[in-house]
PDB file of N, H, CA, C and O in Angstrom:
ATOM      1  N   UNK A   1       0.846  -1.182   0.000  1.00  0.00           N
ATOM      2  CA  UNK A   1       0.000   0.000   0.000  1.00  0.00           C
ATOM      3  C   UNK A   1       0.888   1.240   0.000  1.00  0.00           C
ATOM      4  O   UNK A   1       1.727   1.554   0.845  1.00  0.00           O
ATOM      5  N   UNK A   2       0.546   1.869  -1.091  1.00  0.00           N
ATOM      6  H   UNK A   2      -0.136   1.614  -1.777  1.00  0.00           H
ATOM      7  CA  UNK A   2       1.478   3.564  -1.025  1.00  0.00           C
ATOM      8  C   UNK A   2       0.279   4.251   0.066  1.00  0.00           C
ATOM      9  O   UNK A   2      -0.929   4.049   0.191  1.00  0.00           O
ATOM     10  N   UNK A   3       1.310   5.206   0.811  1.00  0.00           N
ATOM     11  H   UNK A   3       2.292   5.370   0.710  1.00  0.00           H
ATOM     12  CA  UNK A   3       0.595   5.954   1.742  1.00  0.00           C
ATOM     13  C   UNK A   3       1.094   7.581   1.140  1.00  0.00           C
ATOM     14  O   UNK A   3       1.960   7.737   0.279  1.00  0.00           O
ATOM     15  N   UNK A   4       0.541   8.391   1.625  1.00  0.00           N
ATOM     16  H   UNK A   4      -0.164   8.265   2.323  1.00  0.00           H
ATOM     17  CA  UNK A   4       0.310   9.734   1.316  1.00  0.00           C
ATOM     18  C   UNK A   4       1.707  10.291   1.897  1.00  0.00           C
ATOM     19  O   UNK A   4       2.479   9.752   2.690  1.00  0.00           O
ATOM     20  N   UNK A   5       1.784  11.516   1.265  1.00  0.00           N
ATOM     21  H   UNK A   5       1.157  11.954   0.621  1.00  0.00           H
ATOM     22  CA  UNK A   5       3.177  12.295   2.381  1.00  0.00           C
ATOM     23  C   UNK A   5       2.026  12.600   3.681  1.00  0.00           C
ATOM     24  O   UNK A   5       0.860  12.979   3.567  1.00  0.00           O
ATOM     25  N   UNK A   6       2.962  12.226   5.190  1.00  0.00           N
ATOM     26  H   UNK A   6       3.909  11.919   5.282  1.00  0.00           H
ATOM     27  CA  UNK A   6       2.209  12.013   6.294  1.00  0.00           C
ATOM     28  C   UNK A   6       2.963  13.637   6.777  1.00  0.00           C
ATOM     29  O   UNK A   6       3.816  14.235   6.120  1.00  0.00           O
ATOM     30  N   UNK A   7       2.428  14.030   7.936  1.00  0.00           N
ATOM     31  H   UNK A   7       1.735  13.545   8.469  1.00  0.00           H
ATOM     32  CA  UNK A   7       2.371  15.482   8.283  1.00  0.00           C
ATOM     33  C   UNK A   7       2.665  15.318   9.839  1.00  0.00           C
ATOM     34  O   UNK A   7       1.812  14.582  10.335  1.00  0.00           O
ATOM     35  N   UNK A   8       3.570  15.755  10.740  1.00  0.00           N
ATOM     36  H   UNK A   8       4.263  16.353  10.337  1.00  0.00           H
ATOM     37  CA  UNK A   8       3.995  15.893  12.052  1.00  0.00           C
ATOM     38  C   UNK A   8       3.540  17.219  12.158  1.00  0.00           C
ATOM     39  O   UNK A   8       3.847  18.115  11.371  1.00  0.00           O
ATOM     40  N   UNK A   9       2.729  17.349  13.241  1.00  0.00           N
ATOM     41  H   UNK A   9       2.480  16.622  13.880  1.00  0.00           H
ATOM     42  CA  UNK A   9       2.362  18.708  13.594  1.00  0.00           C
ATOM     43  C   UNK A   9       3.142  18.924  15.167  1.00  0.00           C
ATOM     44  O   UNK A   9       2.747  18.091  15.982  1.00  0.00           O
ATOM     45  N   UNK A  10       3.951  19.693  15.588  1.00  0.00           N
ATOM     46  H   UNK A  10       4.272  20.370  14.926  1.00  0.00           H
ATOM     47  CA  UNK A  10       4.414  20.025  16.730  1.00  0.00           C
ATOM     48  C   UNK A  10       4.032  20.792  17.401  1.00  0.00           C
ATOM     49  O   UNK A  10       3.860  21.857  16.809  1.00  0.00           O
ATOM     50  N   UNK A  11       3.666  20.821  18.913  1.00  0.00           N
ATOM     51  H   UNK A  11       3.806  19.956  19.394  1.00  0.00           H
ATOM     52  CA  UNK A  11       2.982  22.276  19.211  1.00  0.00           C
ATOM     53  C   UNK A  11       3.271  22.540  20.868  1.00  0.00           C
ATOM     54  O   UNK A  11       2.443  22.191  21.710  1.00  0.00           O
ATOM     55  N   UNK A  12       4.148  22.992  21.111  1.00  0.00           N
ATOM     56  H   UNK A  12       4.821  23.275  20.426  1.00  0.00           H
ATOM     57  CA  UNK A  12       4.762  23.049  22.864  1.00  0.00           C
ATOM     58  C   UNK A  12       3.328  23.831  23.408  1.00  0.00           C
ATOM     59  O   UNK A  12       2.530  24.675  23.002  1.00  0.00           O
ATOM     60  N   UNK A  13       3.605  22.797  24.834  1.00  0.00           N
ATOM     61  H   UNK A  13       4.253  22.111  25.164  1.00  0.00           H
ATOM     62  CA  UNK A  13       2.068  22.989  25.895  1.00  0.00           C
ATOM     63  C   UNK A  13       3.010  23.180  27.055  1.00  0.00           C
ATOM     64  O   UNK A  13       3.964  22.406  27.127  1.00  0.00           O
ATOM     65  N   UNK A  14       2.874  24.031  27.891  1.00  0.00           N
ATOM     66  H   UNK A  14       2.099  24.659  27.832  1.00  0.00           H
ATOM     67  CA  UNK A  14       3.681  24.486  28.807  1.00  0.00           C
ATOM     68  C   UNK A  14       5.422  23.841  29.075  1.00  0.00           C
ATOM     69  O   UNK A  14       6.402  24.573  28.939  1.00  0.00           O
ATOM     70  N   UNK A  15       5.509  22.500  29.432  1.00  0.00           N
ATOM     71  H   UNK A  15       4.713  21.905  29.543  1.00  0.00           H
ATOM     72  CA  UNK A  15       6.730  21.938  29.842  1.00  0.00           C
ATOM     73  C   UNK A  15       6.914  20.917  28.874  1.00  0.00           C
ATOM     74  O   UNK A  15       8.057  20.500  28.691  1.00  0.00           O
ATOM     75  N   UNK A  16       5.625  20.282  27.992  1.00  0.00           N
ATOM     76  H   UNK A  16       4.696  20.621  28.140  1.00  0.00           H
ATOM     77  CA  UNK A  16       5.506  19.811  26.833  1.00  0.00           C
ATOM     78  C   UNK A  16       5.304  19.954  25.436  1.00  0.00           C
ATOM     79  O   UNK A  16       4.468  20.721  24.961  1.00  0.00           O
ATOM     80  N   UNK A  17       6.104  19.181  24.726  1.00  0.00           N
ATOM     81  H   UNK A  17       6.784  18.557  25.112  1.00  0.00           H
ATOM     82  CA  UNK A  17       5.281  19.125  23.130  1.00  0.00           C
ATOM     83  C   UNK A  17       4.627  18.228  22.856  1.00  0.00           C
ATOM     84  O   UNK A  17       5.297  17.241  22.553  1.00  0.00           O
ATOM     85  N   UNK A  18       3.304  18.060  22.804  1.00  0.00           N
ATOM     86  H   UNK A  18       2.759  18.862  23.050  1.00  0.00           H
ATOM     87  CA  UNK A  18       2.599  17.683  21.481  1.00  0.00           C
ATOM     88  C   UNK A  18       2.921  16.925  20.146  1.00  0.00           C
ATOM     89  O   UNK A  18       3.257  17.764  19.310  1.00  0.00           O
ATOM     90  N   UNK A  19       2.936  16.085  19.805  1.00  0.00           N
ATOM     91  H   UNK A  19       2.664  15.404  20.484  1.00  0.00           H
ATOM     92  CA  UNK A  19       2.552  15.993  18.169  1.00  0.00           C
ATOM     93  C   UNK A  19       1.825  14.981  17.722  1.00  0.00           C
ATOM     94  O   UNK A  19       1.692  13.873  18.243  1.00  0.00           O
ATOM     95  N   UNK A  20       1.127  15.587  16.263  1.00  0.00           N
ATOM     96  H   UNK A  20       1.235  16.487  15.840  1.00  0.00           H
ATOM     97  CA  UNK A  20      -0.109  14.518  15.806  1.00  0.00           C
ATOM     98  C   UNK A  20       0.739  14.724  14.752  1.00  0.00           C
ATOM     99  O   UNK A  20       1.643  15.500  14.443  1.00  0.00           O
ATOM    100  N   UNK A  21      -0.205  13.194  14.020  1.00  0.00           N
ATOM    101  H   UNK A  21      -0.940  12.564  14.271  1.00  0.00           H
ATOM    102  CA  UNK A  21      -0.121  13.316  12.737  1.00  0.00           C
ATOM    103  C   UNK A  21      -1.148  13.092  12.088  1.00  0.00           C
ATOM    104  O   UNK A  21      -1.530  11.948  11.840  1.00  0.00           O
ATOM    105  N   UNK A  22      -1.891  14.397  11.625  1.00  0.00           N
ATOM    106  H   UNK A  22      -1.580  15.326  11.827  1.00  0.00           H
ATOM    107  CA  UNK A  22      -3.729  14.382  11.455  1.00  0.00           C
ATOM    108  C   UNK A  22      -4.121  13.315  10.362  1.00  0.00           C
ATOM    109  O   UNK A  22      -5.204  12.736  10.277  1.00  0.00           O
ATOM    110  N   UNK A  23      -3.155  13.188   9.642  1.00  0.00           N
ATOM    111  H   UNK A  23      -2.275  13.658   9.710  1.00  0.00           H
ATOM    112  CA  UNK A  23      -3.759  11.688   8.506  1.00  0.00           C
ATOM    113  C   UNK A  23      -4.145  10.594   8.847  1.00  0.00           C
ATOM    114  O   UNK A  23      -4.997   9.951   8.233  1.00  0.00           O
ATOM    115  N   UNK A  24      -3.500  10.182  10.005  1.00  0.00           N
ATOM    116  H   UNK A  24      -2.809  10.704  10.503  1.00  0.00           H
ATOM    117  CA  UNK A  24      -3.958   8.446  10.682  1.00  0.00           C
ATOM    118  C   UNK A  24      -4.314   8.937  11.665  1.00  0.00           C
ATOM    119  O   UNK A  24      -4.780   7.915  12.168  1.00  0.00           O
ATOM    120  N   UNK A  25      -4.578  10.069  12.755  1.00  0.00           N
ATOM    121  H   UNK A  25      -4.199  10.900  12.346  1.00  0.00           H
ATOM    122  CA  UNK A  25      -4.602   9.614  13.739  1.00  0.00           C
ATOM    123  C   UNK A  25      -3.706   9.625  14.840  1.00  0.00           C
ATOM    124  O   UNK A  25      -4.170   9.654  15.979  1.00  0.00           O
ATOM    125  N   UNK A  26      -2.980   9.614  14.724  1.00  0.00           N
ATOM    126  H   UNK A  26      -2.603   9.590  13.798  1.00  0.00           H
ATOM    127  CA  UNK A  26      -1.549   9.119  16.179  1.00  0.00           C
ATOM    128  C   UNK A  26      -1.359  10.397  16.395  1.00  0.00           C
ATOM    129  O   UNK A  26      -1.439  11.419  15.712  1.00  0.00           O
ATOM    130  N   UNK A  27      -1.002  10.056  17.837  1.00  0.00           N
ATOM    131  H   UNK A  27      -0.936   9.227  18.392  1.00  0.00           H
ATOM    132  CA  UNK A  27      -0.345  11.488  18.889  1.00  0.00           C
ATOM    133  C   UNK A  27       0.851  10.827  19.286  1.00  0.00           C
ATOM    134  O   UNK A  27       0.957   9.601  19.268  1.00  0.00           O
ATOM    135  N   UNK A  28       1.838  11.674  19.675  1.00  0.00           N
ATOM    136  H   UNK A  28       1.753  12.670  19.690  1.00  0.00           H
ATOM    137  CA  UNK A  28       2.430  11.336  20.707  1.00  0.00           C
ATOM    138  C   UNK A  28       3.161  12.865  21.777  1.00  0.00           C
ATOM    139  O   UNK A  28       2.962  14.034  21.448  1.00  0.00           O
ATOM    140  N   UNK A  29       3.855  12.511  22.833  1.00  0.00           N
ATOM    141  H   UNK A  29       4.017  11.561  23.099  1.00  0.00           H
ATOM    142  CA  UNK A  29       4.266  13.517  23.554  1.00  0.00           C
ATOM    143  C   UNK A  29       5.535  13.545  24.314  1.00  0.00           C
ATOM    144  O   UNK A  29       5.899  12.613  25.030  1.00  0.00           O
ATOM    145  N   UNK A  30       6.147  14.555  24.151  1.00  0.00           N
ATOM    146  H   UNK A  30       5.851  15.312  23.569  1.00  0.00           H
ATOM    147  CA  UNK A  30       7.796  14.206  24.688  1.00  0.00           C
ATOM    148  C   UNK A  30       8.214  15.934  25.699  1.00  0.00           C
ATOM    149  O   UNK A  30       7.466  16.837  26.073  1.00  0.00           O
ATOM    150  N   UNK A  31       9.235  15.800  25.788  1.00  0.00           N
ATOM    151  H   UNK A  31       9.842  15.067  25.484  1.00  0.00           H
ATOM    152  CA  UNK A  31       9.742  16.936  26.813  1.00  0.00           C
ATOM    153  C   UNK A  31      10.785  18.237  25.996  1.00  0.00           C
ATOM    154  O   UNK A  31      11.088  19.386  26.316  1.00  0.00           O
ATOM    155  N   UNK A  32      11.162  17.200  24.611  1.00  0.00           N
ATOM    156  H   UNK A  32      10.915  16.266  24.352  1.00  0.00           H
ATOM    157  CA  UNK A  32      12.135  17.996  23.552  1.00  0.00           C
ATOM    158  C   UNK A  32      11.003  18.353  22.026  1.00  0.00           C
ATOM    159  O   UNK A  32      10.047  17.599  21.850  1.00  0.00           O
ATOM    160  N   UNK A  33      11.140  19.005  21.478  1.00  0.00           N
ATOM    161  H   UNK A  33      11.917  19.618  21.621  1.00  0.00           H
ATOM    162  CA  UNK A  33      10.807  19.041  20.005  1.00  0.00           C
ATOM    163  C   UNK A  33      11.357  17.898  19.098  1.00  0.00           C
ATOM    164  O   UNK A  33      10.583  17.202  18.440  1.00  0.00           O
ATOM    165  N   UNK A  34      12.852  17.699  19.071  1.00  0.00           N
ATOM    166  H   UNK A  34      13.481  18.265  19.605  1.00  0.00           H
ATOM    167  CA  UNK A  34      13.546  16.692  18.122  1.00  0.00           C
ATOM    168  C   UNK A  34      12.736  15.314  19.104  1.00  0.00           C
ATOM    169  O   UNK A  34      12.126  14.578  18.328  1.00  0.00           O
ATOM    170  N   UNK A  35      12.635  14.907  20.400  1.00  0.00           N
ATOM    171  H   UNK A  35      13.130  15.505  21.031  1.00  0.00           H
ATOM    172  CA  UNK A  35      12.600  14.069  21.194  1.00  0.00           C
ATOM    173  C   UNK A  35      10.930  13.278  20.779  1.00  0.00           C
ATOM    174  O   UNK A  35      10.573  12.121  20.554  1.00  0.00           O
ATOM    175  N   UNK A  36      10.340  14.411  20.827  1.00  0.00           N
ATOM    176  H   UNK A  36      10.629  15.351  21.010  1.00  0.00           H
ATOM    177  CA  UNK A  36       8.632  14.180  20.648  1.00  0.00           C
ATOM    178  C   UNK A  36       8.347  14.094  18.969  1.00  0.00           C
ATOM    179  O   UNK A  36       7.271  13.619  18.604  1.00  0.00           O
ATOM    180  N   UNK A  37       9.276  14.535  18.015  1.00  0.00           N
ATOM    181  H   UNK A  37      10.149  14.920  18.312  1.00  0.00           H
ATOM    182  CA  UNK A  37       9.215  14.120  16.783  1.00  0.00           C
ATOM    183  C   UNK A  37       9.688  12.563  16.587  1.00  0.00           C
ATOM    184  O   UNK A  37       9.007  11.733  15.986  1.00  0.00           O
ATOM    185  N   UNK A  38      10.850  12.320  17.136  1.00  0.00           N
ATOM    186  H   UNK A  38      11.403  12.995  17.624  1.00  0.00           H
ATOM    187  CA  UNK A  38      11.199  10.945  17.246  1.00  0.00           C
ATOM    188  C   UNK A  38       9.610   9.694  17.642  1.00  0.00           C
ATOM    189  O   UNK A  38       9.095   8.776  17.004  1.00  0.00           O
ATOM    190  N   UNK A  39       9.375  10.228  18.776  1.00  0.00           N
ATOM    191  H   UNK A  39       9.793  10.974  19.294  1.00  0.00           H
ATOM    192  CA  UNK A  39       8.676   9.117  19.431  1.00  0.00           C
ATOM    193  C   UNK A  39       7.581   9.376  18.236  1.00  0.00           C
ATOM    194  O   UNK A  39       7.434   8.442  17.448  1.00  0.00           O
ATOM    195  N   UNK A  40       6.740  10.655  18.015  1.00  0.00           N
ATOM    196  H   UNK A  40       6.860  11.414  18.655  1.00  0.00           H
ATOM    197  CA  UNK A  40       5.616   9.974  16.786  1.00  0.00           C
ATOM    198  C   UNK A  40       5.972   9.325  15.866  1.00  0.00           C
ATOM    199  O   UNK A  40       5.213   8.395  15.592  1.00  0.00           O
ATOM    200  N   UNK A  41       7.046   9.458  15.111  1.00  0.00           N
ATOM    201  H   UNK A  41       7.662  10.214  15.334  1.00  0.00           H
ATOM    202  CA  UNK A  41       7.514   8.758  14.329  1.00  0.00           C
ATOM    203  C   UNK A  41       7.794   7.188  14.665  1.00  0.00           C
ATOM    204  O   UNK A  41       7.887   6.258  13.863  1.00  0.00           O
ATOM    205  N   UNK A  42       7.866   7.173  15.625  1.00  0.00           N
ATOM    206  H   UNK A  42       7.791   7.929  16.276  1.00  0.00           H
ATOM    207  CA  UNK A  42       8.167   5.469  15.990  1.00  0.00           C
ATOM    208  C   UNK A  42       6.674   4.919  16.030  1.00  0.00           C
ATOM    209  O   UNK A  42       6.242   3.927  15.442  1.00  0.00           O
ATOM    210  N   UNK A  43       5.884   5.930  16.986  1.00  0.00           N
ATOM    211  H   UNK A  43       6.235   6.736  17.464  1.00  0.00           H
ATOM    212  CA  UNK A  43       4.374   5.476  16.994  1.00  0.00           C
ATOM    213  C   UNK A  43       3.751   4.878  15.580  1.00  0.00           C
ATOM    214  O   UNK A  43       3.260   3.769  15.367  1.00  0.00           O
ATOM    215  N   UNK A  44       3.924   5.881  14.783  1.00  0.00           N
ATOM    216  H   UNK A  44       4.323   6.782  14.955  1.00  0.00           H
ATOM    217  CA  UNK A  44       3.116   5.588  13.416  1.00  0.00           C
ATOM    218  C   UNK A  44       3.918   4.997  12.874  1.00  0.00           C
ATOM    219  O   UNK A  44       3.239   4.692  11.894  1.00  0.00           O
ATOM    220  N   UNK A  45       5.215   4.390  12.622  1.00  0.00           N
ATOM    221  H   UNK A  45       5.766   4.638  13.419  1.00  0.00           H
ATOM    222  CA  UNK A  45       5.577   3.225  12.406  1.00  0.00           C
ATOM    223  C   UNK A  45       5.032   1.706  13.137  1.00  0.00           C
ATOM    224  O   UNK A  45       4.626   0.754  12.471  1.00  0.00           O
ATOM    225  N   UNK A  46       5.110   1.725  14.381  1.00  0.00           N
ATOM    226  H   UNK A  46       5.440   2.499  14.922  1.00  0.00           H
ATOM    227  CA  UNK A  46       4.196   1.241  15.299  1.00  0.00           C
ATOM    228  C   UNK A  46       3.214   0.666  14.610  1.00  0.00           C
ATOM    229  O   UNK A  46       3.061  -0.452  14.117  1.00  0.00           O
ATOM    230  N   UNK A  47       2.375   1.945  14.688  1.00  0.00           N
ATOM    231  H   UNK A  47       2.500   2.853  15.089  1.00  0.00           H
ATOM    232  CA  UNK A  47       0.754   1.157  13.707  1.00  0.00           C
ATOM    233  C   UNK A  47       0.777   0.910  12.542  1.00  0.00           C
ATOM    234  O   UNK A  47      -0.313   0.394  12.293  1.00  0.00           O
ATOM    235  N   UNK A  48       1.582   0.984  11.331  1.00  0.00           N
ATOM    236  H   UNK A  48       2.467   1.403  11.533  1.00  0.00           H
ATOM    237  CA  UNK A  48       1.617   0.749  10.049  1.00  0.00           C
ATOM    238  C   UNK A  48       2.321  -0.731  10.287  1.00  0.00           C
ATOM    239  O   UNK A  48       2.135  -1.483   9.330  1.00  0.00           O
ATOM    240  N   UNK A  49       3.026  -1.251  11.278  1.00  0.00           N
ATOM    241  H   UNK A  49       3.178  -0.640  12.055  1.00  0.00           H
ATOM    242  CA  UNK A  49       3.594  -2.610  11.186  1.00  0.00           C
ATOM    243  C   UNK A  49       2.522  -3.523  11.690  1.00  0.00           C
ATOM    244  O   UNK A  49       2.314  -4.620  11.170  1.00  0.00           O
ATOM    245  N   UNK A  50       1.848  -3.063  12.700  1.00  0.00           N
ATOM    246  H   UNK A  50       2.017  -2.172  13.122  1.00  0.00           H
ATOM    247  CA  UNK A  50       0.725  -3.641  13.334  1.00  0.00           C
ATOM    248  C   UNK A  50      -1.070  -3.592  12.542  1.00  0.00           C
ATOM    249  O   UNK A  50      -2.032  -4.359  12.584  1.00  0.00           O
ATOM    250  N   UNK A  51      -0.873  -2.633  12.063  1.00  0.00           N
ATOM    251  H   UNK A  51      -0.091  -2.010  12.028  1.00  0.00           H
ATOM    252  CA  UNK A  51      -2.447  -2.694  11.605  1.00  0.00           C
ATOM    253  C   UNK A  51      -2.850  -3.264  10.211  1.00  0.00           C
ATOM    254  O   UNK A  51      -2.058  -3.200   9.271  1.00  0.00           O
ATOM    255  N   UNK A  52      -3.976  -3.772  10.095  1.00  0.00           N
ATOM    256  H   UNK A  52      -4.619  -3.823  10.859  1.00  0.00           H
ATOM    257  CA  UNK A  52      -3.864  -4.738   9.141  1.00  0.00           C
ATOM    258  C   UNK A  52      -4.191  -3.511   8.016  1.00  0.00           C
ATOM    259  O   UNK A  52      -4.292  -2.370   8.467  1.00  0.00           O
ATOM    260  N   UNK A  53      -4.343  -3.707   6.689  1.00  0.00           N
ATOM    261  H   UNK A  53      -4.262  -4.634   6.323  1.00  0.00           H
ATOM    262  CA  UNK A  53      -4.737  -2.466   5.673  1.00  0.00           C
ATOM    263  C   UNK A  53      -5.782  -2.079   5.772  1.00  0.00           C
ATOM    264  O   UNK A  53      -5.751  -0.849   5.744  1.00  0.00           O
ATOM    265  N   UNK A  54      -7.226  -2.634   5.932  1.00  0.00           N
ATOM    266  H   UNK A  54      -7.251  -3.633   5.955  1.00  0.00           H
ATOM    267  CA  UNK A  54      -8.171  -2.062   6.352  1.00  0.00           C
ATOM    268  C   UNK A  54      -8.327  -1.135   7.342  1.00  0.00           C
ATOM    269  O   UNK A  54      -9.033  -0.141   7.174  1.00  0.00           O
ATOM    270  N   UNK A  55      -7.700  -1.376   8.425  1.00  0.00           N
ATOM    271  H   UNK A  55      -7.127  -2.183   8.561  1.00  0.00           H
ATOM    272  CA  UNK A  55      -7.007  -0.271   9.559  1.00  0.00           C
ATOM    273  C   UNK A  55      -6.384   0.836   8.834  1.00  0.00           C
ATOM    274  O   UNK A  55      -6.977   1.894   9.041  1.00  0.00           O
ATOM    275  N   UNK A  56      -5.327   0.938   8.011  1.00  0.00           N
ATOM    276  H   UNK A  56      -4.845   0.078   7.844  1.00  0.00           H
ATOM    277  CA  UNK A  56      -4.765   1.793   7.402  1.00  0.00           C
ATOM    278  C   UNK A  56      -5.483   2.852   6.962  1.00  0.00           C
ATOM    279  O   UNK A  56      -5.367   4.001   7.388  1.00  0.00           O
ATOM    280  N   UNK A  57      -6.688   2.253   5.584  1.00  0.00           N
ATOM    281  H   UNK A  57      -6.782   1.320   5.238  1.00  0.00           H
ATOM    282  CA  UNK A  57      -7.243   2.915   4.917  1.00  0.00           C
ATOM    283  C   UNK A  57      -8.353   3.412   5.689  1.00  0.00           C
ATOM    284  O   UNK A  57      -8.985   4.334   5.174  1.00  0.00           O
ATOM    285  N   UNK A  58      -8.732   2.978   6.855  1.00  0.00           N
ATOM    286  H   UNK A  58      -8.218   2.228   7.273  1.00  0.00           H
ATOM    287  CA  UNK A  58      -9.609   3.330   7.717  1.00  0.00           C
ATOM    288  C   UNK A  58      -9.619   4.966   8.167  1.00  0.00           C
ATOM    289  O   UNK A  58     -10.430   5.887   8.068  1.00  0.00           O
ATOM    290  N   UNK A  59      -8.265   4.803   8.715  1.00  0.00           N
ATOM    291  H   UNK A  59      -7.606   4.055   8.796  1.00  0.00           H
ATOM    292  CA  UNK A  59      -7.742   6.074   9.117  1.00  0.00           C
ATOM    293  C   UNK A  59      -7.633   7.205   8.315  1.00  0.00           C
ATOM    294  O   UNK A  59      -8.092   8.294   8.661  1.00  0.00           O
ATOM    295  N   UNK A  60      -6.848   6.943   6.893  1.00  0.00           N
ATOM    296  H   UNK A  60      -6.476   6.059   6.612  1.00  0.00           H
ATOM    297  CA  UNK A  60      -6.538   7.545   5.883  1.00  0.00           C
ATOM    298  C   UNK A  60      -7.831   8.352   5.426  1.00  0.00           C
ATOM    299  O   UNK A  60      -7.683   9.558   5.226  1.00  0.00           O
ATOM    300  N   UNK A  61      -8.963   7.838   5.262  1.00  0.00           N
ATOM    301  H   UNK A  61      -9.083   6.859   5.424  1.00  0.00           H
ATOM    302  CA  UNK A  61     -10.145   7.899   4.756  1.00  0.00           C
ATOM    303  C   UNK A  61     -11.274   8.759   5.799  1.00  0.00           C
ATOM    304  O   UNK A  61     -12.444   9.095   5.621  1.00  0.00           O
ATOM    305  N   UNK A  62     -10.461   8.908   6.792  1.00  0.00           N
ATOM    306  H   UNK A  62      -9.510   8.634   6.936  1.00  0.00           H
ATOM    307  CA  UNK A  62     -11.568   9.970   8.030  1.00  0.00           C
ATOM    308  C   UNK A  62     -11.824  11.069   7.444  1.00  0.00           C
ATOM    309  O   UNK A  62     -12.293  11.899   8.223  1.00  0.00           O
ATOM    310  N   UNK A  63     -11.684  11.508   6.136  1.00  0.00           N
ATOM    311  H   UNK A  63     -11.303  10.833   5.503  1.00  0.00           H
ATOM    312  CA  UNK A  63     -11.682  12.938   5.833  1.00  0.00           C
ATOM    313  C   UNK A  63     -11.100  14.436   6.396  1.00  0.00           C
ATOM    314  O   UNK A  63     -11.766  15.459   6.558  1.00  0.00           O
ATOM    315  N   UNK A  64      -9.337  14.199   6.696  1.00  0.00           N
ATOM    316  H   UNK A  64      -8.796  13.368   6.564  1.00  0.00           H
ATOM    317  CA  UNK A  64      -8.471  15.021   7.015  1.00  0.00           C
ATOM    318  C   UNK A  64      -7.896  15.244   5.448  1.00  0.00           C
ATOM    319  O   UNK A  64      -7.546  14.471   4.556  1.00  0.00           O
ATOM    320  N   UNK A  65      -7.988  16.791   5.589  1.00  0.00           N
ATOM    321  H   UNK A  65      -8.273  17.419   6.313  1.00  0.00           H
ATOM    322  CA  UNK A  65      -7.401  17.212   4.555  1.00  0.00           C
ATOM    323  C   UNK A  65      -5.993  17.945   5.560  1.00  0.00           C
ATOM    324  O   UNK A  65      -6.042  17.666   6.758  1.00  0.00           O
ATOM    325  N   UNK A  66      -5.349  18.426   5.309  1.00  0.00           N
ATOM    326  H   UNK A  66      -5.309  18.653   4.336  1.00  0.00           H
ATOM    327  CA  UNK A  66      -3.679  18.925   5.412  1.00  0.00           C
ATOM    328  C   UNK A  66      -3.388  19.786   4.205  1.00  0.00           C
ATOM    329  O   UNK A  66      -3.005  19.105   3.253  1.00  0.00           O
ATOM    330  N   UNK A  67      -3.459  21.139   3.952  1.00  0.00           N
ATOM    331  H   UNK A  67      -3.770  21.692   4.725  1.00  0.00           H
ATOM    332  CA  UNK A  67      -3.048  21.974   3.001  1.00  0.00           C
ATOM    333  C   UNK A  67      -2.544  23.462   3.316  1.00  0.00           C
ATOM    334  O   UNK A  67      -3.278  24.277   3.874  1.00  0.00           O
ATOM    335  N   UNK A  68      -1.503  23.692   2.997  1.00  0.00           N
ATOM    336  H   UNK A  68      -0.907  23.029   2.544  1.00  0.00           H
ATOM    337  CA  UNK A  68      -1.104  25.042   2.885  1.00  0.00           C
ATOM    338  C   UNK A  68      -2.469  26.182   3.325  1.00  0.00           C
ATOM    339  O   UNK A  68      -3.622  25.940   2.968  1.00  0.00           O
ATOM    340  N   UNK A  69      -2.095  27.432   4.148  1.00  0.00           N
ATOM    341  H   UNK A  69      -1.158  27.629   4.437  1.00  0.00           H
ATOM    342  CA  UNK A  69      -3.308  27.945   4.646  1.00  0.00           C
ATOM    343  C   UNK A  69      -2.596  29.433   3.598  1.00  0.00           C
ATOM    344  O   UNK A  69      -1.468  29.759   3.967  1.00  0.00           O
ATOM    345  N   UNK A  70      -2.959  29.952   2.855  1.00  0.00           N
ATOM    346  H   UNK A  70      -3.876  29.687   2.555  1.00  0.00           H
ATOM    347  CA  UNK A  70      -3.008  30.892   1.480  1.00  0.00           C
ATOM    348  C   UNK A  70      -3.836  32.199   2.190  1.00  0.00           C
ATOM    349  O   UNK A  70      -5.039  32.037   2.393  1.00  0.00           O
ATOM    350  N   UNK A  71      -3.140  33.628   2.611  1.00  0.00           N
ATOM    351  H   UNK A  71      -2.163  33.759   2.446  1.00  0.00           H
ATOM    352  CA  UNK A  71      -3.710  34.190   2.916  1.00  0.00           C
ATOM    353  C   UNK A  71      -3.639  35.974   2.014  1.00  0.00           C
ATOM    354  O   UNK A  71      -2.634  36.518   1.556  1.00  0.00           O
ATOM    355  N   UNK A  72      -4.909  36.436   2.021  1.00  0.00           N
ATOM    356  H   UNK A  72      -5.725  35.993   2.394  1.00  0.00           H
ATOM    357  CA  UNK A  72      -4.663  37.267   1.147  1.00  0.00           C
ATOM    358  C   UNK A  72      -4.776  38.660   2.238  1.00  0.00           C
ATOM    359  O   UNK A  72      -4.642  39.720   1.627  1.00  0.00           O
ATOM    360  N   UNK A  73      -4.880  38.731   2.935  1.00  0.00           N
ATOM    361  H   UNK A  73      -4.989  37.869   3.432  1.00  0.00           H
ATOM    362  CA  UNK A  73      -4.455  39.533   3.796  1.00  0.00           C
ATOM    363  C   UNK A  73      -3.602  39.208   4.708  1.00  0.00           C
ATOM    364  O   UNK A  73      -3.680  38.103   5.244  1.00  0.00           O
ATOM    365  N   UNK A  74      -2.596  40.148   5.063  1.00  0.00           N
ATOM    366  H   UNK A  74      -2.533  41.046   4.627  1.00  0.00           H
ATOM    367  CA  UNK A  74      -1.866  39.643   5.913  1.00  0.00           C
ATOM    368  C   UNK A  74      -0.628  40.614   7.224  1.00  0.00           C
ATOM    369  O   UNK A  74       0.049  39.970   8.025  1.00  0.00           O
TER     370      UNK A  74
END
């Protein structure tokens, strides 16, 4: 199964970061930026080794779009 370019969103919460990755689904959370990028990345490796394809496309298919935000004022 080809999968889409997947998207790490990072987002520091007081002593933490955050990150999703809005296409499947997965979070994860760490204490560094590079640290909490690592661990999602292991996560959603994680579930792409574990989930069967129906799982995959399950996720894929929630209707998350991910696009450039184009502003004409600014």
């Amino acid at each position: 199964m080809k999968l889409p370019k997947l998207t790490a969103i990072i987002e520091k919460e007081g002593k933490w970061y955050l990150a999703t990755c809005p296409e499947l689904g997965v979070a994860s959370q760490g204490r560094t930026n590079e640290g909490t990028e690592l661990m999602l990345q292991e996560a959603v490796e994680l579930l792409l080794e574990e989930a069967d394809e129906a799982e995959i496309r399950r996720r894929l298919n929630r209707g998350v779009t991910v696009k450039k935000l184009e502003l004409v004022h600014a």
